[in-house]
N, C-alpha and C positions, 0 to 999 in steps of 0.2 A: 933148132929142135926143141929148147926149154922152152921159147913161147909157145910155141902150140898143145903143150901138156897145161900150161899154167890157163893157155885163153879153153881148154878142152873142160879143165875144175871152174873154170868161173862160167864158164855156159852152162855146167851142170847144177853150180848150186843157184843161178839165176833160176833155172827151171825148177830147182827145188822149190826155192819161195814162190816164185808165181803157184806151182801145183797147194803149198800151205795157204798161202792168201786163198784162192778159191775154193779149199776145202775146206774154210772156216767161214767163209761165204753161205756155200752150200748148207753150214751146220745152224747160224743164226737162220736159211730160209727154213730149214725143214722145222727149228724151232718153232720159228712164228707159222708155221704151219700145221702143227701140231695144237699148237693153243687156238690156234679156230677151229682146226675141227673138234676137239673138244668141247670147245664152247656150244657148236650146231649137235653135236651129239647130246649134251646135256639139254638144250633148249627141246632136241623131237624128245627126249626123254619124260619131259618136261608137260609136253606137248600129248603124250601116250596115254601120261597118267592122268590130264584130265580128259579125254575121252571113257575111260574105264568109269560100267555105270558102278556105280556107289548102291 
């Protein structure tokens, strides 16, 4: 009966770190997903203002 509570804790924290590792995955994609569309947001911004006549 103690091994199947000790193998119950180590499946559990195995699936902790797998869900940390891919939620820090997640966090660096949305990072660099954030810095491009910033970047395209600034370039039509960029882009707006020389259209505008002068």
């Amino acid at each position: 009966m103690p091994w199947t509570m000790t193998a119950a804790v180590l499946l559990a924290t195995a699936g902790l770190l797998v869900l940390g590792a891919l939620a820090c995955r997640l966090w660096l994609d949305v990072r660099s997903l954030a810095r491009e569309v910033d970047g395209a947001a600034r370039a039509l911004a960029e882009a707006a203002g020389e259209l505008k006549p002068s």
